[in-house]
MOPAC internal coordinates of N, CA, C and O (Angstrom, degrees):
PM7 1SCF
backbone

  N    0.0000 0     0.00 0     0.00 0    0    0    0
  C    1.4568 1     0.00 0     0.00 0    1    0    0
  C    1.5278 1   109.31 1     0.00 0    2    1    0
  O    1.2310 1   121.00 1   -40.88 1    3    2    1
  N    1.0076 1   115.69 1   139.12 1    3    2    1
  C    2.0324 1   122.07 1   178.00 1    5    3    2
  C    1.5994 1   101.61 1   -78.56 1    6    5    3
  O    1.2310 1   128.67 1    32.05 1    7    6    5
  N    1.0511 1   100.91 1  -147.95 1    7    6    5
  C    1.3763 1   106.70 1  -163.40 1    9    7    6
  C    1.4033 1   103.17 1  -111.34 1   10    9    7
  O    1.2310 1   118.59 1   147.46 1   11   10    9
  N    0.9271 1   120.30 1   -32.54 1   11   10    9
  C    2.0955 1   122.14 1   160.80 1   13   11   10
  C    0.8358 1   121.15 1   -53.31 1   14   13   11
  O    1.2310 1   114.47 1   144.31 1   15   14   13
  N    1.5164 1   128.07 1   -35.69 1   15   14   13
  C    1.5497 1   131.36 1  -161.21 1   17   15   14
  C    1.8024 1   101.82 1   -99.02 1   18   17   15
  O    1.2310 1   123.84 1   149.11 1   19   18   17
  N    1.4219 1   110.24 1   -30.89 1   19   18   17
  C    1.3759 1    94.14 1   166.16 1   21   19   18
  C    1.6813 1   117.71 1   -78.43 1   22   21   19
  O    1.2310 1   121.69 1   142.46 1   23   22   21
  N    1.3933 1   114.37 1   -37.54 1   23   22   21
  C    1.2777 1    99.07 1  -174.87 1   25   23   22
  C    1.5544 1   104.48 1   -59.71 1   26   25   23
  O    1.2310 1   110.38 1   141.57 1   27   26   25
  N    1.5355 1   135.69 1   -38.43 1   27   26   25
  C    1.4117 1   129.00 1  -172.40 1   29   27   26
  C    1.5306 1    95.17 1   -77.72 1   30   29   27
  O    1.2310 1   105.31 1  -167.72 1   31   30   29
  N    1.3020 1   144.81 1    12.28 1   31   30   29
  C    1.2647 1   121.24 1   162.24 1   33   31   30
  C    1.5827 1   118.24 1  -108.95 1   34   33   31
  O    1.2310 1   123.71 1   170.23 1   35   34   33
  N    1.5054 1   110.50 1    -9.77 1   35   34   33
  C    1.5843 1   135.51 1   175.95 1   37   35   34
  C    1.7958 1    81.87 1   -55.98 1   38   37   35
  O    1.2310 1   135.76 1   104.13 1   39   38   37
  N    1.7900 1    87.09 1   -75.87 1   39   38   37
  C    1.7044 1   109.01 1  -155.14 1   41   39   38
  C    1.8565 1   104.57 1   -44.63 1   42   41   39
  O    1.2310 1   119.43 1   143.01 1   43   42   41
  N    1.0604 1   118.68 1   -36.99 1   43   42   41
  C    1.3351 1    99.78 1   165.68 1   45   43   42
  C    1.5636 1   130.08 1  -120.35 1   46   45   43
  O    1.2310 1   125.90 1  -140.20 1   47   46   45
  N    1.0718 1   106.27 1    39.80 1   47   46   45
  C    1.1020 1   114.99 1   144.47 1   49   47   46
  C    1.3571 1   116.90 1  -113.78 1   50   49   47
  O    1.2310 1   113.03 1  -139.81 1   51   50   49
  N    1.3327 1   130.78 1    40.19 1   51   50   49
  C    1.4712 1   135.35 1   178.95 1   53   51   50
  C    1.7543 1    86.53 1  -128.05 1   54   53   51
  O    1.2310 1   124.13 1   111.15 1   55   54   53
  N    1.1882 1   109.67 1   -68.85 1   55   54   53
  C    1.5954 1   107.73 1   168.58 1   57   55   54
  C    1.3573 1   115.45 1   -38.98 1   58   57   55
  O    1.2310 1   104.84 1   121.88 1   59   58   57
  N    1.4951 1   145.62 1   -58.12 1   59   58   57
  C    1.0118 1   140.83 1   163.62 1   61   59   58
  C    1.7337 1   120.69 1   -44.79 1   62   61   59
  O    1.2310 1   121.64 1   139.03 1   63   62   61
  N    0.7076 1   114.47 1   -40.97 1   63   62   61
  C    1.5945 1   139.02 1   151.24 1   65   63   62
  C    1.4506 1   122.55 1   -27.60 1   66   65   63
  O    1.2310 1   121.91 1   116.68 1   67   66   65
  N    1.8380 1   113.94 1   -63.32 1   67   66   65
  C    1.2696 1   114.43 1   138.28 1   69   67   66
  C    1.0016 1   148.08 1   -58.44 1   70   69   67
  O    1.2310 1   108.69 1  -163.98 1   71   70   69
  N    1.3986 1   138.76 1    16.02 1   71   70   69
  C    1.2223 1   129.94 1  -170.94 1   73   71   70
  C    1.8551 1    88.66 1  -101.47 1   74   73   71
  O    1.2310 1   119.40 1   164.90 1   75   74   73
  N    1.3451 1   118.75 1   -15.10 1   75   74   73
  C    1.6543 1   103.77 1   177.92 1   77   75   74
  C    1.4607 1    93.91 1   -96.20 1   78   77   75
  O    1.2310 1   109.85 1  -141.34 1   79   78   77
  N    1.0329 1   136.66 1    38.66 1   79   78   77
  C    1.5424 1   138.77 1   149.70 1   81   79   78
  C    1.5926 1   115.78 1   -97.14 1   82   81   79
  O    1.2310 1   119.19 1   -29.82 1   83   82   81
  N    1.5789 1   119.16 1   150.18 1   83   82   81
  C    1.4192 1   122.20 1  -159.83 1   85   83   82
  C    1.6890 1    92.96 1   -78.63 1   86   85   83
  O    1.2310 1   122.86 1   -30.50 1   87   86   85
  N    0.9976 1   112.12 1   149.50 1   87   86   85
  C    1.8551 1   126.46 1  -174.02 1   89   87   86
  C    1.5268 1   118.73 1   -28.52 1   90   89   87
  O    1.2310 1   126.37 1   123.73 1   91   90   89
  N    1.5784 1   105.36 1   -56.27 1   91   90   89
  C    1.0905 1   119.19 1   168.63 1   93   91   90
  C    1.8524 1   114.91 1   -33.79 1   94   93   91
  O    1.2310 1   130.91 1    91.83 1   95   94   93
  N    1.5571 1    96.56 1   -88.17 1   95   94   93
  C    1.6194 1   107.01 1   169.89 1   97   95   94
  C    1.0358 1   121.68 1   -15.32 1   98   97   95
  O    1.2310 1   123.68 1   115.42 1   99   98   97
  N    1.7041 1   110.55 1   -64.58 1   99   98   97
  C    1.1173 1   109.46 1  -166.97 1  101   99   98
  C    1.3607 1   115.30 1   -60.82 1  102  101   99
  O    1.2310 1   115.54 1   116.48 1  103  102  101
  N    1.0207 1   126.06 1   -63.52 1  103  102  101
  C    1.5426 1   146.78 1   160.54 1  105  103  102
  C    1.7212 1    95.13 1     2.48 1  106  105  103
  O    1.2310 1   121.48 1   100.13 1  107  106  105
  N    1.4135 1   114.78 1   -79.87 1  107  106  105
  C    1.1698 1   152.17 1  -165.92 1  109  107  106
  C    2.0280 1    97.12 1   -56.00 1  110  109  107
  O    1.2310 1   131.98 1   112.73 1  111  110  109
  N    1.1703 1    94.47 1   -67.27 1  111  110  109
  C    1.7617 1    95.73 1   178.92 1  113  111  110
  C    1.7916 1   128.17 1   -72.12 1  114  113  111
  O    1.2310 1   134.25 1   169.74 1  115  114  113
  N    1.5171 1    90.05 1   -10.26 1  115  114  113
  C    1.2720 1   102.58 1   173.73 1  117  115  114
  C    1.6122 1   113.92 1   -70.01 1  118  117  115
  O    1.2310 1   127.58 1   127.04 1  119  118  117
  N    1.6385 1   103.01 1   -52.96 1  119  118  117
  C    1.1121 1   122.67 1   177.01 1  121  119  118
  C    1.4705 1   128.80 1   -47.86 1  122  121  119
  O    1.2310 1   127.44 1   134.07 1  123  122  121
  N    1.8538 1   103.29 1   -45.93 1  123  122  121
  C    1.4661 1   108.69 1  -173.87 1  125  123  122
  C    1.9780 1   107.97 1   -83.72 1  126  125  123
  O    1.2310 1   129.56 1   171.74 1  127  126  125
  N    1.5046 1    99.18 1    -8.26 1  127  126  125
  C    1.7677 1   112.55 1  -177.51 1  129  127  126
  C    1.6172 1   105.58 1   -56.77 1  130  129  127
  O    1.2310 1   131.97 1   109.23 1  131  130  129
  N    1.8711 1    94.49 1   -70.77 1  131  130  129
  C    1.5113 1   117.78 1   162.99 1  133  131  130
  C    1.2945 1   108.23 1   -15.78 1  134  133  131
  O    1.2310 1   126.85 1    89.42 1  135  134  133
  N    1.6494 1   104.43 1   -90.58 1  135  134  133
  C    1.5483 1   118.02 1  -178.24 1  137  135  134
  C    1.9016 1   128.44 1   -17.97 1  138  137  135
  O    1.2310 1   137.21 1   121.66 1  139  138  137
  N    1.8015 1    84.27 1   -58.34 1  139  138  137
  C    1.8792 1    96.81 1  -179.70 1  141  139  138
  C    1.3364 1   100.97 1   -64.09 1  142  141  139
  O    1.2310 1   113.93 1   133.31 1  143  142  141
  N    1.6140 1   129.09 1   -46.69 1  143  142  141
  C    1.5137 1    99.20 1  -157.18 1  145  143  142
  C    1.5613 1   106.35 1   -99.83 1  146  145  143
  O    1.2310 1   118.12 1  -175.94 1  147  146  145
  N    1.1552 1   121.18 1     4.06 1  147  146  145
  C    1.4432 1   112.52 1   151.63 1  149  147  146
  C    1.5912 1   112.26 1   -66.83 1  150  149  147
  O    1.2310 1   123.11 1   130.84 1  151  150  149
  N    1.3378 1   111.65 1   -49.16 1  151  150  149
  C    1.5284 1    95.59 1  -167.11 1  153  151  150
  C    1.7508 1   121.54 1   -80.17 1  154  153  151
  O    1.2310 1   127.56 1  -167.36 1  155  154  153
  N    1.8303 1   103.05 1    12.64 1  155  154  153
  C    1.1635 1    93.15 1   169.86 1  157  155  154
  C    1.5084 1   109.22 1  -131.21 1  158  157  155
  O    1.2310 1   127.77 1  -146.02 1  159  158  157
  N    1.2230 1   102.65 1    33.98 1  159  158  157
  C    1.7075 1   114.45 1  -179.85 1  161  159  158
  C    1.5746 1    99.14 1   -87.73 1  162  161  159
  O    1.2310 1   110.97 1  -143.78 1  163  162  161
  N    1.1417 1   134.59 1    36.22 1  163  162  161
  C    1.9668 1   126.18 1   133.85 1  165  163  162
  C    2.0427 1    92.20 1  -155.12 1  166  165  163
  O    1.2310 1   127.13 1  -127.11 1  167  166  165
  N    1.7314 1   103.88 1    52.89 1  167  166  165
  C    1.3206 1    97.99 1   169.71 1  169  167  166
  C    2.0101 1   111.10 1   -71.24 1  170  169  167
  O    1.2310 1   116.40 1     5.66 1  171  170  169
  N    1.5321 1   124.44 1  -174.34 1  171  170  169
  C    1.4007 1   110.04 1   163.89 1  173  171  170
  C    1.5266 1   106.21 1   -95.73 1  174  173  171
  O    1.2310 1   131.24 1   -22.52 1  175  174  173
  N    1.2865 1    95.91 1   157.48 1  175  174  173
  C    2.1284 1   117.30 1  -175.60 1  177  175  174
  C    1.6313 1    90.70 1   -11.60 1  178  177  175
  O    1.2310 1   127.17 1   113.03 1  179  178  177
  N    1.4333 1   103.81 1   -66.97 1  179  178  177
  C    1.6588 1   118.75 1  -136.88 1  181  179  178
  C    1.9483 1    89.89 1   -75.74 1  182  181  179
  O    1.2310 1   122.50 1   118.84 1  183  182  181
  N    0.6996 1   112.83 1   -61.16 1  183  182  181
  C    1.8753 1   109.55 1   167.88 1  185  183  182
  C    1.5535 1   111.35 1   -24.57 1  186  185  183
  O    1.2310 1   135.36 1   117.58 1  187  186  185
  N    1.4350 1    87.88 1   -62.42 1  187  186  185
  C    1.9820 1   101.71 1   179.57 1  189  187  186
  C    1.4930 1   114.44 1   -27.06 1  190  189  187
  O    1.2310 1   133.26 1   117.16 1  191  190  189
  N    1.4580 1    91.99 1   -62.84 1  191  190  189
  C    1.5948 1   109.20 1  -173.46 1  193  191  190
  C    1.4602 1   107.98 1   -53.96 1  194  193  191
  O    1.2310 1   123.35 1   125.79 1  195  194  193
  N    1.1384 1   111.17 1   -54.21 1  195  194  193
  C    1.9248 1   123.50 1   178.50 1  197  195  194
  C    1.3372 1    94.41 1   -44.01 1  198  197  195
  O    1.2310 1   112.67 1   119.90 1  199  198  197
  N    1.0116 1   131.45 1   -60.10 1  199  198  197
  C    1.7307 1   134.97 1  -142.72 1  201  199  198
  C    1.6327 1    97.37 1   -83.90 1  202  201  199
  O    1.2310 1   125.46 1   134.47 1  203  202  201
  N    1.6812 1   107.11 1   -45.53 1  203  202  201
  C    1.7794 1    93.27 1   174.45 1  205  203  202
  C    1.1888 1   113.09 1   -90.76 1  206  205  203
  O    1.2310 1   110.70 1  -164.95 1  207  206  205
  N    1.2511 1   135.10 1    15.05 1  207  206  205
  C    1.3597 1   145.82 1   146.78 1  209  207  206
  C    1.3128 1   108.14 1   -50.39 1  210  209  207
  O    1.2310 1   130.05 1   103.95 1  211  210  209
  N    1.0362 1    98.23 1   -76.05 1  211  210  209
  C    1.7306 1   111.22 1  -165.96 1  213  211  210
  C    1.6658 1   121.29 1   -51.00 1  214  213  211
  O    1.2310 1   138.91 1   130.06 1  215  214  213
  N    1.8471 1    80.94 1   -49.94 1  215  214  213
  C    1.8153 1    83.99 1  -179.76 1  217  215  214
  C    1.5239 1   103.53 1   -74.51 1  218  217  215
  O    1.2310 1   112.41 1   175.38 1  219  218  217
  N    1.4185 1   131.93 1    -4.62 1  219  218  217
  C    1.3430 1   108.09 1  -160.15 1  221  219  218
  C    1.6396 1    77.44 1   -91.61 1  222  221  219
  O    1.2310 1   100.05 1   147.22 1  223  222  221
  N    0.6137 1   153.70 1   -32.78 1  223  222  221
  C    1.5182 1   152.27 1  -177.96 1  225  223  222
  C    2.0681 1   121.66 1   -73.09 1  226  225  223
  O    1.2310 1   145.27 1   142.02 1  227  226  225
  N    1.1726 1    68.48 1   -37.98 1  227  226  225
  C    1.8058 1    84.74 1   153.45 1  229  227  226
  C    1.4856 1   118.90 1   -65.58 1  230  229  227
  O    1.2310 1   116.94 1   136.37 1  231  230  229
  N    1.2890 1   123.43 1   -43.63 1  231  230  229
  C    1.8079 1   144.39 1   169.33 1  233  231  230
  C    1.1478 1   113.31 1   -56.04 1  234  233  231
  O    1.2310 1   123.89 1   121.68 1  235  234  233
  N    1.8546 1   110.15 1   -58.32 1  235  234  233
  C    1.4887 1   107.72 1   166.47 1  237  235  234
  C    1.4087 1   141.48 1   -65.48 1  238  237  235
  O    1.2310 1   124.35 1   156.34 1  239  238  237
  N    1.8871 1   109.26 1   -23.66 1  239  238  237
  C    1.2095 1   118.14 1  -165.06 1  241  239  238
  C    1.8461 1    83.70 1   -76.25 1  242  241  239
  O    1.2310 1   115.07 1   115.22 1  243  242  241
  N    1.2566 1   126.96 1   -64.78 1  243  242  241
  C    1.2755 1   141.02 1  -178.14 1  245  243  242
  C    1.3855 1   120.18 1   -39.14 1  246  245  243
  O    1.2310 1   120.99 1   142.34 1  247  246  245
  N    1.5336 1   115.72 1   -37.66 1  247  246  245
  C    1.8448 1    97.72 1   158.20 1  249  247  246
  C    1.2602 1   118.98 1   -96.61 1  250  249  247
  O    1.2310 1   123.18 1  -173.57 1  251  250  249
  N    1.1289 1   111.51 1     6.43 1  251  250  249
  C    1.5634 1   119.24 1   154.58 1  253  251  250
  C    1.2688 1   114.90 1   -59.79 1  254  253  251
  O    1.2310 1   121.19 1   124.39 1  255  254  253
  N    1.5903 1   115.34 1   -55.61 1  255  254  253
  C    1.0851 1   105.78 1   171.49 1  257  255  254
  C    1.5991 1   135.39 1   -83.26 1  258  257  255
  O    1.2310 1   124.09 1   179.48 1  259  258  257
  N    1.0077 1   109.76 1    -0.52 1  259  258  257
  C    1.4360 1   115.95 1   169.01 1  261  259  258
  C    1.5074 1   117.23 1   -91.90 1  262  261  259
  O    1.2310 1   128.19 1   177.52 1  263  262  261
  N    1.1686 1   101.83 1    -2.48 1  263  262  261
  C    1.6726 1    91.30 1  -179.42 1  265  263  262
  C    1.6729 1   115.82 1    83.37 1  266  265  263
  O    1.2310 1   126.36 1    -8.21 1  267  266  265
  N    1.5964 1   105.38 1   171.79 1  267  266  265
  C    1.4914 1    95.82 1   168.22 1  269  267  266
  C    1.4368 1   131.39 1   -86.00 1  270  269  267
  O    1.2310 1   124.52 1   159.59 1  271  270  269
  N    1.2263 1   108.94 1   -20.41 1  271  270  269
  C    1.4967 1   121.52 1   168.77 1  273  271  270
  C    1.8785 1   110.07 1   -75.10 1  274  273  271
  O    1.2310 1   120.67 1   176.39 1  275  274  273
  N    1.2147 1   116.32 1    -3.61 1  275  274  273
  C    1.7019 1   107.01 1   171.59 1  277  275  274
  C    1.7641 1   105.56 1    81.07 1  278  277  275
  O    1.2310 1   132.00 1  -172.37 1  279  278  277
  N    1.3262 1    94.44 1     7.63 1  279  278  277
  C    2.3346 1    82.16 1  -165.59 1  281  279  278
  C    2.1363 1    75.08 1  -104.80 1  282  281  279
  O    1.2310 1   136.63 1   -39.11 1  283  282  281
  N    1.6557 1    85.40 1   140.89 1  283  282  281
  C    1.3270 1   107.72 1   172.32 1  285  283  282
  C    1.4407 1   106.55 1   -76.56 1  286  285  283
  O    1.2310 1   132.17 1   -18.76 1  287  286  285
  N    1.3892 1    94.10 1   161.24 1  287  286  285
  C    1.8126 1   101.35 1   164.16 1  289  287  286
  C    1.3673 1   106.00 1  -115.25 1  290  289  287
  O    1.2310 1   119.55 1     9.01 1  291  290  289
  N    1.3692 1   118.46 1  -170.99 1  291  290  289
  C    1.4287 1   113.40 1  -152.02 1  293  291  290
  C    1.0808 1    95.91 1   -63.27 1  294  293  291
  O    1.2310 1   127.67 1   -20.88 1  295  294  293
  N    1.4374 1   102.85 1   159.12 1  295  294  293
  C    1.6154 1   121.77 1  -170.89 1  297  295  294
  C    1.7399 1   105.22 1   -58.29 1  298  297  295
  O    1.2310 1   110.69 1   119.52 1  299  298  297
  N    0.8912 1   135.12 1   -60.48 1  299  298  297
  C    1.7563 1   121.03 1   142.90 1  301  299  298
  C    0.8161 1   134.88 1    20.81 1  302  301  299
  O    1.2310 1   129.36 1   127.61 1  303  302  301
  N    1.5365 1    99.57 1   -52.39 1  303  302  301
  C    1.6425 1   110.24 1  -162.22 1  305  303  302
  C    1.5003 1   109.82 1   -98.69 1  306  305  303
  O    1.2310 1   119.07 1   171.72 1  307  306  305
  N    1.3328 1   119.37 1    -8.28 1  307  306  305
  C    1.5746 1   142.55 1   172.84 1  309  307  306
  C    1.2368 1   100.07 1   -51.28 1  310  309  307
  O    1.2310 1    97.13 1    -7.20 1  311  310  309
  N    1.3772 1   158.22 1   172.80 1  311  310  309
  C    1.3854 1   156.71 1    47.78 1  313  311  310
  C    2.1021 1    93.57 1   155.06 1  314  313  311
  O    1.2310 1   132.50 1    21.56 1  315  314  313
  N    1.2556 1    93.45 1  -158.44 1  315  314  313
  C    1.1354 1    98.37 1  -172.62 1  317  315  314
  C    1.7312 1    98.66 1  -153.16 1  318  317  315
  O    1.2310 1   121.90 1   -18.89 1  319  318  317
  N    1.2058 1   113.98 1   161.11 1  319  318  317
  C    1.7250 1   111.61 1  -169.32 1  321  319  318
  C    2.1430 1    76.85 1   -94.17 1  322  321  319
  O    1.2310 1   129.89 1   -16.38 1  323  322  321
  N    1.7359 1    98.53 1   163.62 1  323  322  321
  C    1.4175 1   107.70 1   163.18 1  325  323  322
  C    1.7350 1    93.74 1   -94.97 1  326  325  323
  O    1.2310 1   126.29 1   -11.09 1  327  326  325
  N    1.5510 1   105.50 1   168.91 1  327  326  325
  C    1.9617 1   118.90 1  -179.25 1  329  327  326
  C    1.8425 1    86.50 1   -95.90 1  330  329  327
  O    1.2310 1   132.61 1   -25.86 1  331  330  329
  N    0.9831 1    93.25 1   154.14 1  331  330  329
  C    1.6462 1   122.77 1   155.84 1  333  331  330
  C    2.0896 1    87.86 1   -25.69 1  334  333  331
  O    1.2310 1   128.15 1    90.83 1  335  334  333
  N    1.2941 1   101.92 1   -89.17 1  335  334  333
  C    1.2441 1   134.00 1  -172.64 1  337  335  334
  C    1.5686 1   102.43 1   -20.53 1  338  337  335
  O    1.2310 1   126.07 1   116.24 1  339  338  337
  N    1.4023 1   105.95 1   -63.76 1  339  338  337
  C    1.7064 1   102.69 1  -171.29 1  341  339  338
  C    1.6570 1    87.61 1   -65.37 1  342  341  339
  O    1.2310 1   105.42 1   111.36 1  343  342  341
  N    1.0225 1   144.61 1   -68.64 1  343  342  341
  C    1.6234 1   135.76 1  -123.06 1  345  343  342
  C    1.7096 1    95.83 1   -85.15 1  346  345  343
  O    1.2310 1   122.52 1   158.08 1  347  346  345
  N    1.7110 1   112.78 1   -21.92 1  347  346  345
  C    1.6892 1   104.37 1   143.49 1  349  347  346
  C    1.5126 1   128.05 1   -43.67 1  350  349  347
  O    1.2310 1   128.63 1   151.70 1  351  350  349
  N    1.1826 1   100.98 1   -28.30 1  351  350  349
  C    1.9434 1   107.46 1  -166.46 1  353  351  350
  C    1.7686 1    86.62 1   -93.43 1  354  353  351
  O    1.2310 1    99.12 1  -145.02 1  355  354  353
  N    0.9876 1   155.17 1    34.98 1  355  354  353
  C    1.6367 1   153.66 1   152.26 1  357  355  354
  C    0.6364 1   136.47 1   -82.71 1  358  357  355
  O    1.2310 1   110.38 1   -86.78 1  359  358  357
  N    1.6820 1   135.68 1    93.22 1  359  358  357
  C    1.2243 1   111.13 1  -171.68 1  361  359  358
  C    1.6606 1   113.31 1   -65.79 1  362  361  359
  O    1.2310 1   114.49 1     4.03 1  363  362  361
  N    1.4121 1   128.05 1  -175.97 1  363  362  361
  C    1.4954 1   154.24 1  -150.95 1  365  363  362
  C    1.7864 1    79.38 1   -68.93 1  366  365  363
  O    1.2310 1   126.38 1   104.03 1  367  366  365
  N    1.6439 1   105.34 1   -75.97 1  367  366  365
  C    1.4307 1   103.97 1  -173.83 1  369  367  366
  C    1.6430 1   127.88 1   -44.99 1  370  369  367
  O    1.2310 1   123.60 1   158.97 1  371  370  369
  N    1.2340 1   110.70 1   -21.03 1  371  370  369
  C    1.6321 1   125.55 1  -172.03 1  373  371  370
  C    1.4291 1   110.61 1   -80.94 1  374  373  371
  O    1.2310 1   125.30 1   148.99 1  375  374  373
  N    1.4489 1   107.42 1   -31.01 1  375  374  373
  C    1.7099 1   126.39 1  -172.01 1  377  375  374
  C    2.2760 1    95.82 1   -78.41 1  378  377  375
  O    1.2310 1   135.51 1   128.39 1  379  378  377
  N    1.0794 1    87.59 1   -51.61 1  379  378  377
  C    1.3405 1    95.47 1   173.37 1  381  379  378
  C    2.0099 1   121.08 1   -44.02 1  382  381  379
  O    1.2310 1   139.71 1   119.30 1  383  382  381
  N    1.6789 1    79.38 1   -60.70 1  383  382  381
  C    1.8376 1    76.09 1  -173.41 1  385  383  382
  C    1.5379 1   100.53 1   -68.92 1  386  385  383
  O    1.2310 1   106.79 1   143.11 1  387  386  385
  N    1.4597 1   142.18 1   -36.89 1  387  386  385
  C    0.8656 1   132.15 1   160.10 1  389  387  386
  C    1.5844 1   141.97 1   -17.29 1  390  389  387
  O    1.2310 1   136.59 1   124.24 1  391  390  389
  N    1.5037 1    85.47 1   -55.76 1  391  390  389
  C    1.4476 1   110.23 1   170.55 1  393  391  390
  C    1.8802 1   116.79 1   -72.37 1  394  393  391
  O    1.2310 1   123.65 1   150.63 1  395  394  393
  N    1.4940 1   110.60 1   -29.37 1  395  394  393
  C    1.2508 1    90.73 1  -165.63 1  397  395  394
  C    2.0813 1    88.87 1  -108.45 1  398  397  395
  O    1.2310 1   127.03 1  -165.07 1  399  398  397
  N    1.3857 1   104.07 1    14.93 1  399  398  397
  C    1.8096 1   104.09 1   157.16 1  401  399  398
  C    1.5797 1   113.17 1   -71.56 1  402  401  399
  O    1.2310 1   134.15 1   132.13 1  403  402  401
  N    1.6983 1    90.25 1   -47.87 1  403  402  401
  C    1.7239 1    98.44 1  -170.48 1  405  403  402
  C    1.6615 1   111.62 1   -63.02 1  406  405  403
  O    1.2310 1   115.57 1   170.15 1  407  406  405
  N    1.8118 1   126.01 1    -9.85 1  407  406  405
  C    1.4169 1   107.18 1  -169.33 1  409  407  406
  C    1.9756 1    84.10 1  -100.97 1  410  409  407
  O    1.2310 1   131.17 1   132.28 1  411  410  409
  N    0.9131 1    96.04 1   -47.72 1  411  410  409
  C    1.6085 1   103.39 1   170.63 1  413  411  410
  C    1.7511 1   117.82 1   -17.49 1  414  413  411
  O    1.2310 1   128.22 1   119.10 1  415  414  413
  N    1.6504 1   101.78 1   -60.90 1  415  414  413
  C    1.0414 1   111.99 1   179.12 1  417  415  414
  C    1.5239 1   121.30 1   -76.81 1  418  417  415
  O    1.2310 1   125.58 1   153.88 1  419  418  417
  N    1.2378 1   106.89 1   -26.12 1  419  418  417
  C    1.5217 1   116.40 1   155.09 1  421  419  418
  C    1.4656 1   136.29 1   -43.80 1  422  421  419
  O    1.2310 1   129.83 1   129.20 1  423  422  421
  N    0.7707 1    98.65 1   -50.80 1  423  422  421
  C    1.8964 1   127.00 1   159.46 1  425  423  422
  C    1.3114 1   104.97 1   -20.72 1  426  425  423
  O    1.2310 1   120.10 1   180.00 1  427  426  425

């Protein structure tokens, strides 16, 4: 596979991914999925790698947590907290979208 065909098979299989998330979420994770890989569809090589790094680990942590049947457990049991440590590694802009996921998700 080149390098298109995995990122379009990441990108929906993360979307597919959500549909065993409760309405809300999904809604919500669908949206911010969209968002990232448009805005890094002409990132450089070495970014690339970071970005399908991350989400491919984002994919795994997430059907991990859904199980094999896709049905969530309590909403609780969804996500993972970030350490001190990673949210040091953010840039200014990263702290931001962060911040305006968390009122989002509040909602």
């Amino acid at each position: 596979m080149n390098h298109v065909q995995k990122v379009r098979v990441l990108y929906k299989t993360i979307l597919r991914m959500h549909r065993g998330l409760p309405v809300a979420l999904q809604e919500l994770g669908n949206n911010y999925v969209k968002e990232e890989f448009k805005r890094h569809k002409n990132c450089s090589p070495m970014e690339s790698q970071k970005f399908m790094s991350e989400w491919a680990g984002y994919a795994i942590n997430l059907a991990e947590q859904l199980g094999l049947r896709g049905k969530p457990g309590p909403i609780g049991m969804i996500g993972e907290d970030l350490t001190e440590n990673q949210l040091n590694h953010f840039r200014d802009e990263q702290i931001a979208q962060l911040y305006e996921l968390l009122q989002e998700a509040k909602r």
